[in-house]
Each structure stands twice: as C-alpha cells, then as structure tokens.
C-alpha positions as CSV (number, residue, x, y, z in Angstrom):
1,X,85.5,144.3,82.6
2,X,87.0,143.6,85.9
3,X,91.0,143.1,85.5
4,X,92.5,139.8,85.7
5,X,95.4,139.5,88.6
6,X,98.9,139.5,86.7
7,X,99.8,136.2,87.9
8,X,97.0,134.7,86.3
9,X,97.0,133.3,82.0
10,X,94.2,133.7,80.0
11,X,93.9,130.3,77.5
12,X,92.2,130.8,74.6
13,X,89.8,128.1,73.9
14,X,91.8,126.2,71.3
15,X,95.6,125.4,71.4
16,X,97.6,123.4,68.6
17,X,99.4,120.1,70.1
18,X,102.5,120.5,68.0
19,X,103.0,124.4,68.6
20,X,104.7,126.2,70.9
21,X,103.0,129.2,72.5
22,X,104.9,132.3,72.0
23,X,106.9,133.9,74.9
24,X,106.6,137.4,76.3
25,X,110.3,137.7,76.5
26,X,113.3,135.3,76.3
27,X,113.6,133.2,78.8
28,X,109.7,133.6,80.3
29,X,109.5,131.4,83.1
30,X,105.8,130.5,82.1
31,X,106.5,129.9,78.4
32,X,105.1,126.5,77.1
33,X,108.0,124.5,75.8
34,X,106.9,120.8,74.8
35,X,103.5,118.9,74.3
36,X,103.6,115.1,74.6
37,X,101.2,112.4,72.7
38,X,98.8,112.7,75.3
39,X,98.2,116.6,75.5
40,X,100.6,117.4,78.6
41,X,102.1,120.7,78.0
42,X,104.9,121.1,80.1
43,X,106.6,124.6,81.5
44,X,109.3,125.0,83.9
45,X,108.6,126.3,87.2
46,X,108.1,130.0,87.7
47,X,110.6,131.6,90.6
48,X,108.0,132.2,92.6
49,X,106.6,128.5,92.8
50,X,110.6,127.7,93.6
51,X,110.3,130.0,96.8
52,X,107.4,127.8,98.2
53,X,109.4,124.7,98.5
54,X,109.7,125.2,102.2
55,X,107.9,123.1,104.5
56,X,105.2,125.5,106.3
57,X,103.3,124.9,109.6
58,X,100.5,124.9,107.7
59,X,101.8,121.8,105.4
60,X,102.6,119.8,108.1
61,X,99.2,120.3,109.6
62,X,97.4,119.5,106.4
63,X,99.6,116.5,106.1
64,X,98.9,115.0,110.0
65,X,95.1,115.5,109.9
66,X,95.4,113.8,106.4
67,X,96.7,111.0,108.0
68,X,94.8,110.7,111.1
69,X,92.0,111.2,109.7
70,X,92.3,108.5,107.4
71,X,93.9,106.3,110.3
72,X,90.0,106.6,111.9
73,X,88.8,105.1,108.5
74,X,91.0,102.1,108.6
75,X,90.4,101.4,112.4
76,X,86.4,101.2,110.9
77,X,87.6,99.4,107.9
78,X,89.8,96.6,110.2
79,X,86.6,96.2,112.9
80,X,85.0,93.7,111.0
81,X,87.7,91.5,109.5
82,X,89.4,91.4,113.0
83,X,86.1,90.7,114.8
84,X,84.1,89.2,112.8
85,X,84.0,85.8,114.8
86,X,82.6,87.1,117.5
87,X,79.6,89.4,115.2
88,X,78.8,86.3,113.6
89,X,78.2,84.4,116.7
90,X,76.3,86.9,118.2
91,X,73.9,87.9,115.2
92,X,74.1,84.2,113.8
93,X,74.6,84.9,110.1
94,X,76.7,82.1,107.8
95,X,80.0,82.1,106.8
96,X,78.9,83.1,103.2
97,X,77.3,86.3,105.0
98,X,80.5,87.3,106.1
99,X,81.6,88.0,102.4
100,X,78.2,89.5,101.0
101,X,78.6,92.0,103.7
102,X,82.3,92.9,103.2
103,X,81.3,92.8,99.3
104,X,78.3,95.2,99.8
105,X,80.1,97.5,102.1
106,X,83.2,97.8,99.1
107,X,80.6,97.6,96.4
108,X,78.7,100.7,97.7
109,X,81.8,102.6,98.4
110,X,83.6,102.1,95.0
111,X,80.5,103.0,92.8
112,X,79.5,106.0,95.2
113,X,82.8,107.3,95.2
114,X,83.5,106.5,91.2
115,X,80.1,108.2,90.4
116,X,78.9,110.4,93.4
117,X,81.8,111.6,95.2
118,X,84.9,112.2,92.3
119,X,82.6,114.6,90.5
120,X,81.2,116.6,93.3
121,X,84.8,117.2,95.0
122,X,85.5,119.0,91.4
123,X,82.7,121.0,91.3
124,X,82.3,121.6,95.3
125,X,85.6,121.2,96.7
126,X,87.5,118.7,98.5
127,X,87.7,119.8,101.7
128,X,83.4,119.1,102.3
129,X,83.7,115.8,100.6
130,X,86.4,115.1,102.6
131,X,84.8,116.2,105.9
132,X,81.1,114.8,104.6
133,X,83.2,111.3,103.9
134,X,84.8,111.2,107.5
135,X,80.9,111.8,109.2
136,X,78.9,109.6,107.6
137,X,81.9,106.9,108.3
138,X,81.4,108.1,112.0
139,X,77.9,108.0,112.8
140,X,77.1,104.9,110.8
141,X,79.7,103.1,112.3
142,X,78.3,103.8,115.7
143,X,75.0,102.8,114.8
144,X,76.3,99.5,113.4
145,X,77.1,98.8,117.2
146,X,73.3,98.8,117.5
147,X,72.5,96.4,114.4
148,X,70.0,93.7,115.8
149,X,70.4,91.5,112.9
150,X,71.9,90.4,109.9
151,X,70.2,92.6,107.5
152,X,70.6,95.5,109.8
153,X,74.3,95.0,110.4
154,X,74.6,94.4,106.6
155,X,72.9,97.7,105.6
156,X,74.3,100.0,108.1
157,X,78.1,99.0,107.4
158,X,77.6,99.4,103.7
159,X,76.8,103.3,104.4
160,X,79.1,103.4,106.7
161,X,82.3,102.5,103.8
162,X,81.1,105.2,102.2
163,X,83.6,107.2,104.1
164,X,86.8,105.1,102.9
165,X,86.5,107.3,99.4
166,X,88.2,109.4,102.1
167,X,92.1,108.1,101.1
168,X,91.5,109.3,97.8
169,X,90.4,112.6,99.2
170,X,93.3,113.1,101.8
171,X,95.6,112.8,99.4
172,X,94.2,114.9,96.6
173,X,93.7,117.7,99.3
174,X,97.5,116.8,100.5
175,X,99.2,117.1,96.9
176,X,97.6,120.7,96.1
177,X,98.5,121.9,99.1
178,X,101.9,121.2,100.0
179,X,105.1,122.2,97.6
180,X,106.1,119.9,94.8
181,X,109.3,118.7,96.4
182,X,107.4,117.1,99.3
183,X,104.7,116.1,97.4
184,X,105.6,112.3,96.9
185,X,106.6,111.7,100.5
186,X,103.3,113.6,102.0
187,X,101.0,112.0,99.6
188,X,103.0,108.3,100.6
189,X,102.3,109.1,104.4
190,X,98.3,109.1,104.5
191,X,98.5,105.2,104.0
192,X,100.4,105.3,107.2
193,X,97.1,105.8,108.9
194,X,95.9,102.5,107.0
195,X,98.7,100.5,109.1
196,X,97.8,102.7,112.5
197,X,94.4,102.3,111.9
198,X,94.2,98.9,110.8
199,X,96.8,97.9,113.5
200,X,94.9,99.8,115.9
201,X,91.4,98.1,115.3
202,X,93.2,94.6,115.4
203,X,94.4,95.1,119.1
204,X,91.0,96.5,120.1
205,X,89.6,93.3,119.1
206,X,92.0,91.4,120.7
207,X,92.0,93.3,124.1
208,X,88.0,95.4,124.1
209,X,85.9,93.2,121.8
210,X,87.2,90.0,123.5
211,X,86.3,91.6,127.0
212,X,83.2,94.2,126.7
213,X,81.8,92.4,123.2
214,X,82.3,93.7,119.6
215,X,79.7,96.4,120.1
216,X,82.1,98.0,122.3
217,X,84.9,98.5,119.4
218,X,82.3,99.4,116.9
219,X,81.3,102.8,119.5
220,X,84.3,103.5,120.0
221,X,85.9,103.2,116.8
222,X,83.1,104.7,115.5
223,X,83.8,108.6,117.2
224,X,87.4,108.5,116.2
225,X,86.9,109.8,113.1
226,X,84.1,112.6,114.2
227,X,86.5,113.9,116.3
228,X,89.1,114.3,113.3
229,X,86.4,115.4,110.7
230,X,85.9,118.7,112.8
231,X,89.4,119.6,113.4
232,X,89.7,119.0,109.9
233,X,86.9,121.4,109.4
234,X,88.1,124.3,111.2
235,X,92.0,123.7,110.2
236,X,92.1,122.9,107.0
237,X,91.9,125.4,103.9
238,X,90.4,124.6,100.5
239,X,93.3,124.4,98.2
240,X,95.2,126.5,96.1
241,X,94.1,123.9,93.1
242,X,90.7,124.3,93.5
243,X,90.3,127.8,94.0
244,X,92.0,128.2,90.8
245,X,89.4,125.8,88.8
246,X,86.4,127.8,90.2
247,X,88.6,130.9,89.3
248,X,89.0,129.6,86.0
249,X,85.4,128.6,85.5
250,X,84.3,131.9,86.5
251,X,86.6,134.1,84.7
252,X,88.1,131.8,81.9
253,X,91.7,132.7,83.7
254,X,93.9,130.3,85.1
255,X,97.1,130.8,87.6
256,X,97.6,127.2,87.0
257,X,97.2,126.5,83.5
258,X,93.8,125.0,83.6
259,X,92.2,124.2,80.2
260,X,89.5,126.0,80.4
261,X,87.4,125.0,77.4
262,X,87.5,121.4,78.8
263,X,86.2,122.1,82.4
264,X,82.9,123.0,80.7
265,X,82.5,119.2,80.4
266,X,80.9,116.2,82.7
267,X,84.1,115.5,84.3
268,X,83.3,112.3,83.9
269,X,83.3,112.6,80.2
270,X,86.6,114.5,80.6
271,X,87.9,111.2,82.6
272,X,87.1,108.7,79.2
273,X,87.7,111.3,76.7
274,X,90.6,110.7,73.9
275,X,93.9,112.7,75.7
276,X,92.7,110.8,79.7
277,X,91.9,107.6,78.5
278,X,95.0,105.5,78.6
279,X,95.3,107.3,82.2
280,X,92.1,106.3,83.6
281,X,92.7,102.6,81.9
282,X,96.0,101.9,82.8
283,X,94.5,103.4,86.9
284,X,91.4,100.6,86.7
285,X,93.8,97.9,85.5
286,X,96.5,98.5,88.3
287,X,94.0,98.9,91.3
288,X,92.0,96.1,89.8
289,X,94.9,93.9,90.1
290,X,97.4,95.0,92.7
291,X,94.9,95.3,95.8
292,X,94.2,91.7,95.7
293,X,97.9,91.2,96.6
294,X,97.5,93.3,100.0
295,X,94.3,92.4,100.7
296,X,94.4,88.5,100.9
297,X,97.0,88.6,103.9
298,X,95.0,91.4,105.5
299,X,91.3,91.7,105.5
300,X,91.5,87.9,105.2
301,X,94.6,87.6,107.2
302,X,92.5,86.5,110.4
303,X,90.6,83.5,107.9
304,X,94.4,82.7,106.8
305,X,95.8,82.3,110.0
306,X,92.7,80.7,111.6
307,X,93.2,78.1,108.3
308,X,96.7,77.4,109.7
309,X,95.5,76.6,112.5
310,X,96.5,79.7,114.8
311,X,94.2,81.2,117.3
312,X,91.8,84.2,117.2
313,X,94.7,85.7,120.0
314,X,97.4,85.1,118.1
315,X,96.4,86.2,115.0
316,X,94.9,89.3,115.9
317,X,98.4,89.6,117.3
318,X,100.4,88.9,113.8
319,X,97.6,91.2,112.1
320,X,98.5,94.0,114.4
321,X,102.5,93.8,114.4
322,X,102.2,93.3,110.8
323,X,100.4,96.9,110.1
324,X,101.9,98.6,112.9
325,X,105.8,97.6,112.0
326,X,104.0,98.5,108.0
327,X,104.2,101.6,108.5
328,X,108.3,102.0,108.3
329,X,107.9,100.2,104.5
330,X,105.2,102.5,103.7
331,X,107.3,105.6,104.7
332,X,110.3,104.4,102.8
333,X,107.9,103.2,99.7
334,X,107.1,107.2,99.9
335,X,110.9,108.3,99.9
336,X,111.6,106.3,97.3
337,X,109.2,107.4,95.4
338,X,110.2,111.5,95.8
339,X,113.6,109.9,94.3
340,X,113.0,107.1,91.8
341,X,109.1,108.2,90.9
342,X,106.0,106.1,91.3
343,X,106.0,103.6,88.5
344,X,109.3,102.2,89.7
345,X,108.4,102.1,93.4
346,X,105.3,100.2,92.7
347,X,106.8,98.3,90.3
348,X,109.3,96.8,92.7
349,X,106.5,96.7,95.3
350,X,104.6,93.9,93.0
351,X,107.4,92.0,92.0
352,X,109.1,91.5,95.6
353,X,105.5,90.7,97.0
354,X,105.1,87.9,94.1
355,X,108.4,86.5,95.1
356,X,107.2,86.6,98.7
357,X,103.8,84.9,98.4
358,X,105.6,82.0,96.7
359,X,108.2,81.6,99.2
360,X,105.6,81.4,102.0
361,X,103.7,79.1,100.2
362,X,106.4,76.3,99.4
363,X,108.8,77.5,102.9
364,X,106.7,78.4,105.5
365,X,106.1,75.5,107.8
366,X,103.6,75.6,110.9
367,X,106.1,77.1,113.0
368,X,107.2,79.7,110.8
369,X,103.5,80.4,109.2
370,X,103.3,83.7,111.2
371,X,106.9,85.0,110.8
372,X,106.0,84.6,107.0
373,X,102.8,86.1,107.1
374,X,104.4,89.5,108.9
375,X,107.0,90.2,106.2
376,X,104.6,89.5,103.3
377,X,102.5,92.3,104.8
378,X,105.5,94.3,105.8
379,X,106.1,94.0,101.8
380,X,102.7,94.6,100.2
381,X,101.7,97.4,101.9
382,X,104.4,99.3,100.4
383,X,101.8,99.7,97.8
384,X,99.9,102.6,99.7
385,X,103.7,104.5,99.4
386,X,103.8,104.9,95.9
387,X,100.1,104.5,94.9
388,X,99.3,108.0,96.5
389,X,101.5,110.2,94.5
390,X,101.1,107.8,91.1
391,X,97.2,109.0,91.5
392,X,97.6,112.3,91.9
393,X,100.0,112.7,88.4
394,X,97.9,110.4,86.6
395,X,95.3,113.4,86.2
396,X,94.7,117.1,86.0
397,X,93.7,119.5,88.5
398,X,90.2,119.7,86.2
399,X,89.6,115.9,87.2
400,X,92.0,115.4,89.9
401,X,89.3,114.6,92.2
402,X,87.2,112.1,89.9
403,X,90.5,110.6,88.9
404,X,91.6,110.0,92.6
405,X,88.4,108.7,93.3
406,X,87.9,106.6,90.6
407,X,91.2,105.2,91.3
408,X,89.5,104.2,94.9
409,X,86.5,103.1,93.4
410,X,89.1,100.3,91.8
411,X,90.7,99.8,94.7
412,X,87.2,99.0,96.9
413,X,86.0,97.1,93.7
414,X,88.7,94.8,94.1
415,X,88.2,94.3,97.9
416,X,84.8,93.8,97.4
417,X,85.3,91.3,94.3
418,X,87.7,89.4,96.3
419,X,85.2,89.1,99.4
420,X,82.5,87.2,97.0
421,X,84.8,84.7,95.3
422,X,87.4,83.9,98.4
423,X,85.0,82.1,100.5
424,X,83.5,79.7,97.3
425,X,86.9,79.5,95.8
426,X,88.5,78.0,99.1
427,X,85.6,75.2,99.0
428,X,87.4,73.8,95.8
429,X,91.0,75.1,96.9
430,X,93.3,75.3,98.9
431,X,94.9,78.9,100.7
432,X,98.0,78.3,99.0
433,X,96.7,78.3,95.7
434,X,94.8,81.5,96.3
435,X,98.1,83.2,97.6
436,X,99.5,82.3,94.5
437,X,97.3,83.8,92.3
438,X,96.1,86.9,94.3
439,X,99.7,87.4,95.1
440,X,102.0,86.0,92.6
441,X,99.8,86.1,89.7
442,X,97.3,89.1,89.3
443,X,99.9,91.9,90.4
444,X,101.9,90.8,86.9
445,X,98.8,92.5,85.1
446,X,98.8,95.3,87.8
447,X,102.1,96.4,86.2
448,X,100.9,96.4,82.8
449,X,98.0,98.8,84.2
450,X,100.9,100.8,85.9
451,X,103.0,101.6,82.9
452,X,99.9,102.6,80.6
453,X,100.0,105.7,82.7
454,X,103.0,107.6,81.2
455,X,105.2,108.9,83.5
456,X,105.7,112.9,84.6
457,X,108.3,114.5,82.3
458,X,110.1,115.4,85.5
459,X,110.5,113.9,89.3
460,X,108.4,115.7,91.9
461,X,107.0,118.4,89.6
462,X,104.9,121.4,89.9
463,X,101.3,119.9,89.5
464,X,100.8,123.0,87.1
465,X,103.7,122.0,85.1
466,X,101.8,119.2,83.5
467,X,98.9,120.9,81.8
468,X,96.1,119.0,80.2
C-alpha cells in the first residue's frame, strides 16, 4: 500500500461527539480539543498553517480576478434593470413582461445553481464551474443583443443568469485559497465587483444605450466577462481545499480533517442531514429575507425613481453613484467583519438599513428623494461585505460548494420572487409601503435566519479548524 504523506490524518470512519481524540504527544498542534452540539471539532492551528498568513502574489491575484470577474456578471446583471425602457419599447412587451423575465432569469439561476452547479463544484472543482459560469454568462448575453422578440429575449437572458451562481463560486474559490487571517476581508471584496459592475452597466445605459440603442450595451457587456473567464483559466489554481477532498476520497486521508465517511454521500443529502441542517435553514431564511432589502432600491431603483417622478437620465445617474460610492461600505462591511465576525456585521447591516428605509419614506421630500435613495443603497449593500465570509463558515469543505451555492440559489430566489409580486403589489399600493416592508420589515426575519447559523469558535479561523 502506497504511504500516506506525514502531513496528512487518516479518520477512521466513526468518531464519538463527546470524546477527545488522543494526542501523539503533549501539546500536538493537530490534537482535537472540543466538539460542539453540531459536530464541529475544533483544533488549534498547526505552525505551519501560522507561517502562511502572509499575503502572496498569488492571493492577491486570485482575489482581483475574483472580483473582476464577478464585476462582468453584475454589469450583465444591471443591463436590463437600467435599460429596460428602452428593450421594452423596442421589442414591445408589457410592463408585466418586464417582471416574468427578471423572475425567469433569477428563477433559472437559483434552482440551477442550488441543484446543478453546488454539487458538481464538489465533485469537479470550482475552478471549471467557475470558468463554465463566467462563459455561458458571456456568450448568451451577447446573443440576447440579437433577441427579435419577447420570447426570444426572455429565453436567452434566463441562460444567460446562469452565470451569476458565479458570486458564490468566487468566493468559495477565494476563501480556500488565501490564509485565514485575510479571509474575511478577501471574501467581502468580490461584492465590490457587484457595485463596479452594476455601477458600470448603469452609466452605459445612460451614455451607449441612449446613443447606439440597447443592443449596443448588451455586446459589449456581454465579452467582458469572456475576457476574464480565460485569464481566470490560465491564472488561477484549483485549491488547496479541493485537492484535499479528492485526496480524501481517493485515499480515505485528509490534510484538512475531512470526514471522510460522510463525503461518500449526495452532497445534497449531506446539506439536510441532522449536524448541517440548522446551517443550511438558518442560510435560506437570511438570503430569503435580507436580499429584498437591497434589491428594491436597486434592480428596481430605475421604477422607484421614475415613480418619483425623476428622469431615465437622472436616475441612471443616482443608480450609478450609488453602487460606485457602495463600494467604500462594502470594503469596510468586509473589515469589520475580519474584526467583529459576520453575524454582527450583517446584523448591523439589517437594522441600520430598516432605520433608513423608514426615514426615506416619512423624510424624504421630492427634492431630497435622490440624496435619500443614495445612502440607503450606500447602506444595504454592505450586505455583500459580511454575507461572503458568513457563507463560507456556514459549511464544510465536503459541501462548501453546495452550501455557497445554495446560499445563491436563495439569494436569486428572492430577486426573482420580488420581480413577480412588485409590479401587481404596486397596483394596490403605494412605493412607500413596499419600502417598508421589503426594507424595514422582512430583514427582521433575515436576522433570525442569521443567528440559526452558530457562530465559528474563533474570528478568522483556519477553515480546517472547524471540522464536520
């Protein structure tokens, strides 16, 4: 039998919750000291994984394409909501169109992603589902720039949102690849690419589509992210992570802890089974619950405005400055998360962006509609900070991809949810009711959701520390 590497633990098949394994020698760095309720067996970190705290050219690389990469997806995700005026008048569908396309788009993406793409990045990888996410965005974006109809249109930008799985992606392959101590503000920066992306497509529709017609964004939004899908390609390394479950799976050895007996399962059976489930609940509720808070002022930001009687112009203008000046709050929602941890970061996230979305409903006035709308945007998208990281520790590296894509399965759920019931709901009331219940309201339950997911034993831990 072929010799297992010394840095690598063989698990037996069975372990006892309440026992502690027995050490080598005193003071073992890889002796298991504690298991909690839910199965989590923590060890200190080994001298070795201390030594790999520094920041490497390859970390910063993995981080950047990350975040570019997913800044191509939300330019494609922003083309629509920031142009759809001018699509609609060109292909002539309804108003009510406008939401079953958004909905299909976000439909198709969260159940591919929750069912599809989660358990074929833990069996295959993440770095091809990753890639494979960023093409098919790509080249069905551009042929949506050729859609002739309604249907057409439709159909082609549903395969094309396939590709926003990608955020749950980036940041799995950015928190098993970079050290522990930089984990939280890494994993914060890919949203980042959300505000540049999103801020990005809004001034191409106010400048290009406005000019050359909305076919013109949709091409040239549309190679962004082909462009960044091959550098990611040639750049990027599968991670360490990974390598270690196929290592386990092959062997029955893990570097990283991995229990082995359970990896034998359907990850998505692992996902609902007894020692994940109060994870992968308390990820559904929060997603559910907290995107609607974001997403009302921002894919429906353009509708919002329009309501208050600002122009196309103008509010493509708010829309952009609001997601481009985003991106300092989302940095320092990432900061603060590497110091205070994710549940407390989100936490004040929702309960500052409640406060807000009552104050611009009973303050705001016409003339101060727009400064109001910027800081409740500048507020919300903190959530993409601290929602990164929170994924990532919610599961194990044997899940780790299901879980983060189940977690964006919630989140495009809830986007596309809110695109079927925003347009009939604002037939019987008004926008300032709606911002009080998709902002003020609904992230109250996102927090319950939040704290179902315990917390790490430890800030900014070795991912291997915790092991299911």
């Amino acid at each position: 039998m072929m010799q297992e590497p010394a840095n690598y633990v063989a698990h037996a098949t069975a372990r006892s919750r309440s026992s502690l394994s027995p050490s080598t020698s005193p003071g073992d760095p890889m002796t298991e000291i504690a298991v909690d309720d839910d199965g989590l067996r923590e060890r200190p970190p080994t001298t070795t994984l201390a030594a790999d705290d520094r920041l490497r050219p390859y970390h910063w690389a993995v981080m950047v394409l990350g975040v570019l990469g997913y800044a191509t997806i939300a330019a494609d995700a922003a083309i629509f909501p920031t142009s759809y005026p001018l699509v609609q008048q060109s292909l002539g569908f309804s108003d009510s169109a406008v939401g079953y396309i958004y909905a299909g788009g976000f439909f198709t993406c969260g159940v591919i992603a929750m069912f599809l793409i989660g358990p074929l990045t833990d069996r295959f990888g993440r770095k091809p589902l990753f890639v494979a996410a960023i093409a098919i965005c790509s080249v069905f974006t551009i042929l949506t720039g050729f859609a002739w109809n309604t249907m057409s249109f439709g159909i082609l930008r549903s395969i094309a949102t396939i590709g926003y799985v990608s955020w749950g992606l980036a940041t799995v392959l950015i928190a098993e690849s970079v050290p522990a101590k930089h984990r939280g503000w890494m994993t914060g920066t890919v949203p980042v690419g959300w505000a540049i992306g999103f801020g990005s497509s809004a001034f191409f529709s106010e400048h290009i589509a406005a000019s050359m017609g909305w076919r013109a964004v949709f091409w040239i939004v549309g190679i962004l992210p082909l462009a960044f899908g091959i550098a990611v390609s040639f750049v990027i390394k599968e991670t360490p992570h990974f390598q270690d479950l196929q290592h386990a799976r092959r062997t029955g050895a893990s570097r990283f802890h991995i229990d082995v007996a359970k990896t034998e399962k359907s990850v998505l059976s692992q996902l609902w089974a007894a020692d994940m489930r109060r994870r992968t609940i308390g990820v559904t509720l929060f997603f559910l619950f907290i995107v609607p808070q974001y997403a009302i002022m921002s894919y429906f930001g353009l509708s919002f405005l329009q309501g208050k009687d600002i122009s196309f112009l103008e509010a493509n203008r708010a829309i952009t400055w609001a997601n481009w000046l985003g991106i300092v709050t989302i940095l320092a929602a990432s900061f603060v998360t590497r110091g205070k941890g994710a549940h407390y970061t989100l936490t004040a996230v929702g309960v500052l962006g409640s406060v807000c979305a009552l104050f611009m409903v009973y303050l705001a006035t016409p003339s101060t509609i727009v400064p109001w709308f910027i800081v409740y945007v500048l507020i919300t998208i903190g959530l993409w900070g601290g929602s990164s990281n929170f994924l990532q520790e919610a599961f194990p590296t044997r899940i780790r991809g299901t879980g983060g894509a189940w977690g964006s399965g919630m989140l495009w759920t809830s986007y596309g949810t809110l695109a079927l019931i925003v347009a009939p709901l604002l037939t019987i009331y008004s926008w300032n009711v709606l911002v009080i219940v998709f902002g003020a309201v609904l992230p109250l339950i996102a927090l319950v959701g939040l704290w179902l997911v315990p917390q790490p034993k430890a800030l900014n831990s070795n991912l291997e520390d915790l092991v299911h």
